[in-house]
N, C-alpha and C positions, 0 to 999 in steps of 0.2 A: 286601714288597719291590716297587720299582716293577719294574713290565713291563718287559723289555730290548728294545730298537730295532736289532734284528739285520740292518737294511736297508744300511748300511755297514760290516758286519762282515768285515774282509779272510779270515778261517780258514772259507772255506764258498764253495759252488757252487748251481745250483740243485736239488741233492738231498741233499748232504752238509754237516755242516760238522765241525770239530776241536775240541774243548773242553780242557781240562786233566782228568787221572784224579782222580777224588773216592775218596773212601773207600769210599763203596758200589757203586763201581764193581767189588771183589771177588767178586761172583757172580757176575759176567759170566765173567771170566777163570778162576775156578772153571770155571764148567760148559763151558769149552773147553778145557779139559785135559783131558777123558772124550773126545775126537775125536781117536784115537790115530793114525789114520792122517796125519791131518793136523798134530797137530804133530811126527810122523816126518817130513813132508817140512819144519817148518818147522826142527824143533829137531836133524834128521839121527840122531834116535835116540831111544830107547823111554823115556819119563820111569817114575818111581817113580810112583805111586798119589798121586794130589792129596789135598790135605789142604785142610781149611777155613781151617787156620791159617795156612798158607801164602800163600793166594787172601789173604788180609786182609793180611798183612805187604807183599804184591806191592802192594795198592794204595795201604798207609799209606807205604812206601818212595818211590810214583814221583808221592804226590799231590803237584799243585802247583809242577810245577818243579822240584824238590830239586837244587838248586847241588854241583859233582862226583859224579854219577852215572854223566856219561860219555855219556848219551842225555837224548834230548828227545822224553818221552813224552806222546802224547795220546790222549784216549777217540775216536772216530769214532761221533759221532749221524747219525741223521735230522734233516731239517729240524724234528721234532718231540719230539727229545730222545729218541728211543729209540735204547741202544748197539748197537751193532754190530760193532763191532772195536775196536783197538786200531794204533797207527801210530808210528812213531818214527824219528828223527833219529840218527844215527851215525857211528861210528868218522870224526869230524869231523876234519881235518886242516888247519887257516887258514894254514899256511907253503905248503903243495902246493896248496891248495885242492879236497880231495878228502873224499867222502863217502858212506856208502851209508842205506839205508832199510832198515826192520824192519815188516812188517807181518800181521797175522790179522784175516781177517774171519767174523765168526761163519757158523756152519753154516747159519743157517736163513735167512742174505742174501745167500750165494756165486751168482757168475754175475749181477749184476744193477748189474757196473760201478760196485759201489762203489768198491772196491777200485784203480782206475784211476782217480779221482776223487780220492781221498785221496793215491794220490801226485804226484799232477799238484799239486795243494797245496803238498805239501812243496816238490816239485822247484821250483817256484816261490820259494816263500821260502829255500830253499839257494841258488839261482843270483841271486836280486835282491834279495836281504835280507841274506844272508852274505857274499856276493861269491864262493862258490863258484865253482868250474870246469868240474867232473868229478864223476860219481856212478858209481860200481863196486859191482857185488854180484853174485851168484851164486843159479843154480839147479838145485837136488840134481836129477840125472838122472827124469825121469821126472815131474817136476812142472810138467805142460804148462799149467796156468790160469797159473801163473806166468812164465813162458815165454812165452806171449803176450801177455802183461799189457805187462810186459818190451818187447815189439815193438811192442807199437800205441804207447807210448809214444815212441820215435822210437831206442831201444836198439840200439847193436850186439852182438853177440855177435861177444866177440874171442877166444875161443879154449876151451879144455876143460881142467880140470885133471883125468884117465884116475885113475879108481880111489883116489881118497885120500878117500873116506867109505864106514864098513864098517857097513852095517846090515840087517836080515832078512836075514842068511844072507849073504850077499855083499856084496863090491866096489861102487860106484860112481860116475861121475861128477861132477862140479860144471861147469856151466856158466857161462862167465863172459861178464856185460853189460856196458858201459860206454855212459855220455851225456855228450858235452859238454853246455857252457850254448849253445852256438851251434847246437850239434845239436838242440836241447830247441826252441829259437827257429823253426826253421826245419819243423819238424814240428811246433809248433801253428799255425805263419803256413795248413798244405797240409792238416792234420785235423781243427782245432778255433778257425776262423775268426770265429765266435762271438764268440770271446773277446779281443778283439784286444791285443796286446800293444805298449809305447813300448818306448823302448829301453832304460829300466829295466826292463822286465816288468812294470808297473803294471798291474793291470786296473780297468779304466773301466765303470761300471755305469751 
């Protein structure tokens, strides 16, 4: 197969980019389901024991797009094809124009701003590709990489939903973020000038 020319490629930045899930993308998501603590804060509770068979259905289900799913799943490489996580489009709403994000970044690449990269992506093609509005989503009390992630993005935190997720032995929190598209605009125009945005949110290479 010829060489791909990834130098106008819209789904990447200068270290990340988004691909679609393949099939053998199932080992990855396998061996991050053994990182209990973490997917406690992502999944708000204690999974069953992963299964191999499972990890494969997870990939053959979301390879490709697959039309009513409901999300909009992609793999997150390096600039050189190695996985890293996983990112996704959600609870999409085109009458309100509202919508949040799903995301994991593997164990052995945390802290290294991928993770804020990948959604700076998304929020990008939600607010100037979908015509979105507003991004909403939430973070289980005590999950502060996420929480800042959240902030450096240009996020408010509008308010707390008090004790309605019950796991390890207790009660707690959800915190709740919100971004406009105007908010998004305005906090990459002051943090990441770089990249300069028109008023579709084009970016120009």
């Amino acid at each position: 197969m010829k060489e791909i020319n990834y130098s106008n490629y819209y789904w990447q930045d200068e270290q990340i980019r988004l691909r679609a899930i393949e099939s053998n993308d199932w080992e990855a998501h396998y061996y991050n389901r053994f990182d209990s603590p973490a997917r406690r804060l992502l999944e708000c509770v204690v999974e069953l024991p992963p299964t191999i068979e499972e990890a494969k259905k997870f990939a053959e289900t979301f390879a490709g797009f697959p039309s009513g799913s409901g999300r909009i799943m992609f793999t997150i490489t390096t600039l050189n094809d190695e996985n890293i996580g996983g990112i996704n489009l959600n609870s999409i709403d085109e009458r309100n124009g509202t919508f949040s994000i799903g995301i994991q970044i593997n164990r052995d690449h945390r802290g290294k701003g991928y993770g804020t990269r990948a959604v700076r992506l998304l929020l990008r093609y939600a607010f100037f590709e979908r015509r979105l509005n507003k991004f909403n989503d939430y973070v289980l009390e005590g999950n502060d990489a996420s929480a800042n992630m959240m902030r450096k993005l240009g996020c408010i935190q509008e308010g707390v939903r008090r004790q309605v997720i019950y796991t390890n032995g207790k009660y707690h929190d959800l915190i709740l973020f919100g971004l406009t598209k105007d908010e998004f605009i305005e906090n990459e125009r002051q943090n990441n000038p770089e990249v300069p945005l028109s008023e579709r949110g084009c970016t120009h290479r």
